[in-house]
C-alpha positions as CSV (number, residue, x, y, z in Angstrom):
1,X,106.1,109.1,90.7
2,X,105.0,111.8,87.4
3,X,108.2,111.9,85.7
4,X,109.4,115.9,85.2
5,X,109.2,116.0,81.6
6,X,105.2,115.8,82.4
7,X,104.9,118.8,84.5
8,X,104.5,122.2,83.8
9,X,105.7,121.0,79.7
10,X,103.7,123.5,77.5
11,X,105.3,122.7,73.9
12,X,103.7,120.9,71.4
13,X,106.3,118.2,71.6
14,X,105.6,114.7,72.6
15,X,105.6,113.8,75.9
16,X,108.9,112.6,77.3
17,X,108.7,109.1,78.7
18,X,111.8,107.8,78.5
19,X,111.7,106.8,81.9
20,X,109.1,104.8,81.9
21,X,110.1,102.7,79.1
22,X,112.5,100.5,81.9
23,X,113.0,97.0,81.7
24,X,110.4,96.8,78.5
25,X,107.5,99.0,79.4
26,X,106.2,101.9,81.4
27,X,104.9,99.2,84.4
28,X,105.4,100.2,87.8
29,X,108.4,98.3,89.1
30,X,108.9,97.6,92.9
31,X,112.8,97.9,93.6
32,X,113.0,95.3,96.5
33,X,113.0,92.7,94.3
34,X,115.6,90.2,95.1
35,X,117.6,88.8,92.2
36,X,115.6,85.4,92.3
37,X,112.3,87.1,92.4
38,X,113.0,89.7,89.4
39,X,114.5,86.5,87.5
40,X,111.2,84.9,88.4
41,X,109.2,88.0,86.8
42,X,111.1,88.3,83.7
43,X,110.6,84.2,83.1
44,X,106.6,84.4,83.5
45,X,106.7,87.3,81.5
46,X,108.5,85.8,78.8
47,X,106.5,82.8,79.0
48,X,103.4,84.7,78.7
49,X,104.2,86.6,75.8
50,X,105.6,83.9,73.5
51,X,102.9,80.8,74.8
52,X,100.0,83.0,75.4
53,X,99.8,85.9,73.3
54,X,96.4,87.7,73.3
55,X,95.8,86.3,69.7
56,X,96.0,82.9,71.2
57,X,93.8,84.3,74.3
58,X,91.4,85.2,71.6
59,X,91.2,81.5,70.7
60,X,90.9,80.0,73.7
61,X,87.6,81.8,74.5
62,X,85.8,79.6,72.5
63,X,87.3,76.6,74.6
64,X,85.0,74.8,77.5
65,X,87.2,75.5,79.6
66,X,88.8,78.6,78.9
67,X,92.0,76.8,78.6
68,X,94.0,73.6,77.0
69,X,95.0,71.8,79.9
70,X,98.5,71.9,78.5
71,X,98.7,74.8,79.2
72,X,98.2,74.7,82.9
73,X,100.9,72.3,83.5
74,X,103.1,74.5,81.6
75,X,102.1,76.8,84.5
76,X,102.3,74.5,86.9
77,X,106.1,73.4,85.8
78,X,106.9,77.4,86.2
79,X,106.0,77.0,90.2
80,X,102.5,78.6,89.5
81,X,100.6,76.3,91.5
82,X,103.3,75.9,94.3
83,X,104.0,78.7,96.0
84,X,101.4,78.8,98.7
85,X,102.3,75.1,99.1
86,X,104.8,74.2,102.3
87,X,108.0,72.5,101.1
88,X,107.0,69.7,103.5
89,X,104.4,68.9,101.3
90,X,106.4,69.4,97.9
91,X,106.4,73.2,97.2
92,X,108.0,76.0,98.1
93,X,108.5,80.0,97.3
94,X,111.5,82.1,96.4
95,X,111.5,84.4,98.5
96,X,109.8,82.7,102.2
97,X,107.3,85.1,101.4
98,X,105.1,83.1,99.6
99,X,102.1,85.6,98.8
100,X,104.3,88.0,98.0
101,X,106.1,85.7,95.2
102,X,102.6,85.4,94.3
103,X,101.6,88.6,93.4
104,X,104.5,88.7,90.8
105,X,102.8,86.1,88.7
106,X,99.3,87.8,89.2
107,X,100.7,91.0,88.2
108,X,102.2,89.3,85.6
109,X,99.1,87.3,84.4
110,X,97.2,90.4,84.6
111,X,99.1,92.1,81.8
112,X,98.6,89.1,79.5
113,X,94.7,88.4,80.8
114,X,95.9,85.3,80.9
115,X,93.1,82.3,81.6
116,X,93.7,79.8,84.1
117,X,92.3,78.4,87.5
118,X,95.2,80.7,89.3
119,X,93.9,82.2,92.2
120,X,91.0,79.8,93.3
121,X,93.7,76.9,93.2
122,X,96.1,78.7,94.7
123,X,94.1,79.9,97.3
124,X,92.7,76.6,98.4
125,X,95.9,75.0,98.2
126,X,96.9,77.6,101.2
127,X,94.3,76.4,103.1
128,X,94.7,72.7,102.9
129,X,98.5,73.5,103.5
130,X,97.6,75.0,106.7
131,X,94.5,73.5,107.7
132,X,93.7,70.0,105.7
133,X,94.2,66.2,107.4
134,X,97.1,64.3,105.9
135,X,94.6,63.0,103.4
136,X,93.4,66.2,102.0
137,X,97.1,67.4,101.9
138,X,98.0,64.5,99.8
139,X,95.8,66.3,97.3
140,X,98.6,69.2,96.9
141,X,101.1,66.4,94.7
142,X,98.3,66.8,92.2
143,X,98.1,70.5,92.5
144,X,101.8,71.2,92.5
145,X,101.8,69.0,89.0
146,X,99.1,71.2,87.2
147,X,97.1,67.7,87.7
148,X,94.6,69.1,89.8
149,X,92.1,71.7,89.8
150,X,90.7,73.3,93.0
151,X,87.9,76.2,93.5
152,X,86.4,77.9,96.1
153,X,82.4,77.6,96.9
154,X,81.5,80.1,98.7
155,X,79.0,83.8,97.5
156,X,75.7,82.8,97.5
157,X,73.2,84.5,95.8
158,X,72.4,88.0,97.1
159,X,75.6,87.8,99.7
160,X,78.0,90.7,100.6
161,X,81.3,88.5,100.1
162,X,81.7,88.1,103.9
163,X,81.3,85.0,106.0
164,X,78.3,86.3,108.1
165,X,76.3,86.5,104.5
166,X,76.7,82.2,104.3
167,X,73.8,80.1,104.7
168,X,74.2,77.3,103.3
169,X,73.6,74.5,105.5
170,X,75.8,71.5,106.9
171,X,73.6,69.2,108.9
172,X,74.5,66.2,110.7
173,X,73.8,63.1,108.6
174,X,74.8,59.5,109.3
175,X,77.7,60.3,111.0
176,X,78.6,62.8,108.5
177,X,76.8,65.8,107.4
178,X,74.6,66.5,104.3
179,X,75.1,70.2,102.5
180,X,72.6,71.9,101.2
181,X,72.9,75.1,99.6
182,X,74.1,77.4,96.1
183,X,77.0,78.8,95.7
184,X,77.1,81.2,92.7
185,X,80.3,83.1,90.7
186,X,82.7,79.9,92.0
187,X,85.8,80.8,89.8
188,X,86.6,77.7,87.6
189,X,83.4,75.7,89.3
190,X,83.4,73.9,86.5
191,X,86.8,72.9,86.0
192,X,87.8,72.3,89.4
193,X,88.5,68.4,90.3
194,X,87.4,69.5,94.6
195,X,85.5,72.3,95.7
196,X,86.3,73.6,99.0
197,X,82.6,74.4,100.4
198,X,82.3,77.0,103.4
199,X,78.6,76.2,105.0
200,X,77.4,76.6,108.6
201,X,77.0,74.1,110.9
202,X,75.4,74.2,114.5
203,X,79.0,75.0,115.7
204,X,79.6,77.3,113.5
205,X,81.5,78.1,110.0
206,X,82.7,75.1,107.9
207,X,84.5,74.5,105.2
208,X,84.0,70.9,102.8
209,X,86.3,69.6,100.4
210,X,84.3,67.9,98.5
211,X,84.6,66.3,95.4
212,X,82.9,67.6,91.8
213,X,81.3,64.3,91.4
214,X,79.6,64.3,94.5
215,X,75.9,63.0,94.2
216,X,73.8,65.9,94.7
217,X,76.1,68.2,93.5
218,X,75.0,69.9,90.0
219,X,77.5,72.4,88.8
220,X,76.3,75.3,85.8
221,X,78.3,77.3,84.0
222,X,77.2,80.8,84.3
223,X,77.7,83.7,81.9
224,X,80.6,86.2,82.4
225,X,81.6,89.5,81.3
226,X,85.4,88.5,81.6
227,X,85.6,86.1,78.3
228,X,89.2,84.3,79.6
229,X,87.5,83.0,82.6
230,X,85.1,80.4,83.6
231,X,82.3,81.5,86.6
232,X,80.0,78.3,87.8
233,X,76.9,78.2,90.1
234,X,77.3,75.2,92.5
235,X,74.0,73.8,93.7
236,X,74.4,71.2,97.2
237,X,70.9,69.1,97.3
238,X,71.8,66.9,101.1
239,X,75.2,66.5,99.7
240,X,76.8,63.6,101.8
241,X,80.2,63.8,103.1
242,X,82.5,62.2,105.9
243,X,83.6,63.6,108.9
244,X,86.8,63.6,107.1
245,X,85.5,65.9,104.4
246,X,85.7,68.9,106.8
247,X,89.0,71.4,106.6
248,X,90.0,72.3,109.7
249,X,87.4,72.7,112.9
250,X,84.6,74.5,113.0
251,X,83.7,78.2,114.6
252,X,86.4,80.3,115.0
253,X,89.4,78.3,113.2
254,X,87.7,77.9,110.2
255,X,86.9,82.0,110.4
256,X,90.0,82.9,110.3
257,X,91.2,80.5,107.3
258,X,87.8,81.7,105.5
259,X,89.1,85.4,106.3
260,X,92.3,84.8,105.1
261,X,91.0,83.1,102.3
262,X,89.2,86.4,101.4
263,X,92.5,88.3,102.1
264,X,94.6,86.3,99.6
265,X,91.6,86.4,97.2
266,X,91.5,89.8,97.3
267,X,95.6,90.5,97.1
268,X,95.4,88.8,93.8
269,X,92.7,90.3,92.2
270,X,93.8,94.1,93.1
271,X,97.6,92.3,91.3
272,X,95.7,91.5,88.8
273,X,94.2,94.6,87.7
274,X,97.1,96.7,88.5
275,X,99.3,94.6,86.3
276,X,96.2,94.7,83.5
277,X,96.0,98.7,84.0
278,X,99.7,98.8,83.6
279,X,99.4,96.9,80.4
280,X,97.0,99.3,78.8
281,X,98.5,102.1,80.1
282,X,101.6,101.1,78.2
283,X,100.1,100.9,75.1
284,X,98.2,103.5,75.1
285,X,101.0,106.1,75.2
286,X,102.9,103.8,72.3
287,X,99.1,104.7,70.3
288,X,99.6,108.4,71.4
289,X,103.1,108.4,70.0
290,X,102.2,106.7,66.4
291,X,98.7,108.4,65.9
292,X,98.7,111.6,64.6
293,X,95.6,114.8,64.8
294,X,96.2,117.5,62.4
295,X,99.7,116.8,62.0
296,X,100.5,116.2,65.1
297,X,101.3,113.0,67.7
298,X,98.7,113.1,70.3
299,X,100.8,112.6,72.7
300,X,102.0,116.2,72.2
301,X,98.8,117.9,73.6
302,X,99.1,119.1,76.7
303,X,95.7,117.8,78.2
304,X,96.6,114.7,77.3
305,X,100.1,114.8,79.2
306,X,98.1,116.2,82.3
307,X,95.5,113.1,81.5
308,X,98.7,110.0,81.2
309,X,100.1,111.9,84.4
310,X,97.3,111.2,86.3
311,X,97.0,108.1,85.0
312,X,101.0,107.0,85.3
313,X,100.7,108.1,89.1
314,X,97.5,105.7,89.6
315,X,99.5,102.9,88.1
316,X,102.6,103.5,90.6
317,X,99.7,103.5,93.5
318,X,97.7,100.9,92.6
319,X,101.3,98.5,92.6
320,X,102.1,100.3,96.0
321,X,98.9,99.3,97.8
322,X,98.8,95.8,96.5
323,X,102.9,95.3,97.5
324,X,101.4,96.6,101.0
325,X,99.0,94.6,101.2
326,X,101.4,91.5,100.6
327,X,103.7,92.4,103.0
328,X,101.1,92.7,105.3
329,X,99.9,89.5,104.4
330,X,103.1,88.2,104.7
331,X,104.3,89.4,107.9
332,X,100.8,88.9,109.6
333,X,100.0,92.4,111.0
334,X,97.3,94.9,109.9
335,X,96.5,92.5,106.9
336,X,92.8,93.6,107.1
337,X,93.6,97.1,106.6
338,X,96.1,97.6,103.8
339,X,93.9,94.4,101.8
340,X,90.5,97.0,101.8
341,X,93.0,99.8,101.1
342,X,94.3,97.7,97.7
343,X,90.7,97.0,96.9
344,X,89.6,100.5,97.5
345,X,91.7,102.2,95.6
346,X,92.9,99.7,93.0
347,X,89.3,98.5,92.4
348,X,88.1,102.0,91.1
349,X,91.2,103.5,89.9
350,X,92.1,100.6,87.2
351,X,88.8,100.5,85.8
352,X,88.9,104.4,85.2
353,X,92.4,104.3,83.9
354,X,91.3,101.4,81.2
355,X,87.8,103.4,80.4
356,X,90.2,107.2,80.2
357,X,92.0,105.0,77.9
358,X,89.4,103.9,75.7
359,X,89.0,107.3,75.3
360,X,92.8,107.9,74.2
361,X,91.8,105.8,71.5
362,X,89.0,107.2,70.3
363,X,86.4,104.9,68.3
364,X,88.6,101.9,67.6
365,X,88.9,101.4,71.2
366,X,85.0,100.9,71.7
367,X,85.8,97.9,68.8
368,X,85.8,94.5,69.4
369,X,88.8,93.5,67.3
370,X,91.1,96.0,69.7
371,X,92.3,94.2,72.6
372,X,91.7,96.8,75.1
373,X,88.7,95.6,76.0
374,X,89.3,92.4,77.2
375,X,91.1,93.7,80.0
376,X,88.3,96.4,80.6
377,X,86.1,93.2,81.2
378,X,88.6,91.4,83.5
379,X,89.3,94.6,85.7
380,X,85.4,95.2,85.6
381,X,84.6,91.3,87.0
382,X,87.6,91.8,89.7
383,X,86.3,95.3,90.6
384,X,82.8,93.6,92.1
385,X,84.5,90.2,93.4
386,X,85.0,89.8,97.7
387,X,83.7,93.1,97.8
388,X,83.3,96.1,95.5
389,X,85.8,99.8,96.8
390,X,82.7,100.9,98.3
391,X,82.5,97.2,100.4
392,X,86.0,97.7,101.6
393,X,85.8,101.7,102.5
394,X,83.1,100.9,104.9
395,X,84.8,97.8,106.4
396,X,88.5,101.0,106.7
397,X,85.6,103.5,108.4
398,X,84.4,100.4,110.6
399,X,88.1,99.9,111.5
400,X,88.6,103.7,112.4
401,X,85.6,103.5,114.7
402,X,83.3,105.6,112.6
């Protein structure tokens, strides 16, 4: 939605955006919120800003592991780490729509590039809800305490992000199996206490939770552009694990949780850009206001209105599609679709709002000392993870039959 004062204004007065500036920025907001869950925005967005300012992001890059682990129980007493967790098993959502609750702190994360093992933890912790014995739910105690750490193994070098491209191997070894494979950009490899391993057996897709100790198992950090985050290659030489190891049963169970896996992956990604582009959208029309050219705000030149117009309505899209996709996700029907249709369209259009802002800002936005780019770099490393825009618009034409 452009508001009015953007259209058709040809005076040299600053834009009027006093409509945006709602509920302490210009960020999209989605108005089926219920009470709890806008209470539960405004807390992690409060959190964020007084415990993890970007000045104290800046610090932590220099950090192992991208973050104290103080911190991560902080998130983990907020209900972070809980959401996707049944309340059988000690967690619980605010809304029954747990992905959706999700999102909110994703969103919310995004605008503060905030580091932390979020979505890989999150997203294995769905699966063991669903899928995992009693013994590997027992893990979720930890996880719901910010005690545990959990990541996901599964690109492998020169892979397409979907489960047909996995090759490494799970062969049967003294009544167990032995994995043998590498596993390369495993969010928070490193970090993570269990690594949920998807390999292929003679039945079919697998998935492992096995444990970072393993014998075996070599784990290397591996260079990022995103400077909050920590990206690992996993290396599985025979890899021994029990029976008991495996998640679910092999084939066609364990293709739908990888799938969904994907899905939720994906979700909280495209969240997290559109709540970064947000972000930089917000202060970059605060910079148009206070810097001046020839006497003038930029803000009051009427290419630029045209150009934070454009950029205002990708913003209020990009939120739509990843809302959609999180209903969808929620309420099990046509997830596939609307999750390529957030990646496709949030996964190009936040990166080009960020780099039309750099340009808002002229030469101090190509600095290292602004903050702008650090959420460049984060949007950029979401952009080509589970699938680039292009990835996901072939999957939408496969789905039309073209």
């Amino acid at each position: 939605m452009v508001p009015g004062a953007l259209r058709g204004n040809r005076s040299n007065t600053p834009l009027n955006v006093t409509g945006w500036r709602c509920r302490g920025g210009i960020a999209p907001v989605r108005f089926d919120l219920s009470d709890d869950q806008e209470f539960f925005r405004e807390t992690a967005r409060r959190v964020i800003e007084a415990e993890v300012p970007i000045s104290v992001v800046r610090e932590w890059h220099d950090h192992p592991d991208g973050y104290p682990q103080s911190w991560w129980q902080a998130a983990a007493e907020l209900g972070w780490t809980s959401l996707m967790v049944p309340e059988s098993l000690g967690g619980g959502s605010i809304s029954g729509r747990p992905i959706v609750d999700l999102t909110i702190v994703a969103d919310e994360m995004g605008r503060g590039v905030t580091p932390g093992p979020f979505m890989p933890t999150n997203v294995v912790a769905d699966t063991l809800g669903r899928s995992g014995s009693p013994d590997q739910q027992a893990l979720l105690e930890g996880v719901v305490a910010g005690e545990v750490v959990l990541g996901w193994a599964f690109c492998e070098p020169g892979g397409d992000w979907t489960a047909d491209s996995v090759s490494a191997a799970a062969v049967p070894s003294n009544g167990g199996y032995a994995l043998t494979g590498t596993k390369v950009a495993v969010e928070a490899g490193a970090q993570a206490h269990h690594l949920l391993v998807t390999a292929r057996t003679q039945d079919g897709l697998a998935q492992f939770l096995v444990s970072a100790d393993a014998p075996g198992l070599t784990i290397t950090p591996q260079e990022s552009l995103d400077l909050g985050r920590r990206f690992a290659e996993v290396r599985l030489v025979g890899v021994p694990v029990d029976p008991e190891a495996m998640v679910g049963t092999p084939g066609a169970a364990t293709e739908a949780d990888v799938e969904r896996q994907r899905q939720v992956m994906t979700v909280l990604q495209c969240a997290d850009n559109a709540g970064s582009a947000a972000k930089v959208l917000e202060f970059t029309v605060q910079y148009a206001f206070d810097r001046y050219s020839f006497g003038r705000p930029l803000a009051s030149y009427q290419a630029l209105k045209h150009r934070f117009a454009d950029m205002k309505l990708w913003s209020e899209a990009s939120q739509a599609a990843v809302d959609g996709a999180a209903d969808a996700l929620a309420d099990g029907a046509d997830e596939a679709r609307m999750v390529s249709v957030a990646k496709s369209y949030v996964g190009d259009h936040s990166v080009e709002l960020m780099q039309d802002c750099v340009q808002m800002h002229g030469g101090i936005g190509v600095t290292y000392e602004h903050d702008l780019h650090l959420y460049l770099r984060r949007a950029t490393v979401n952009r080509g993870l589970f699938g680039t825009p292009g990835d996901h618009r072939v999957c939408l034409s496969e789905m039309m039959g073209y």
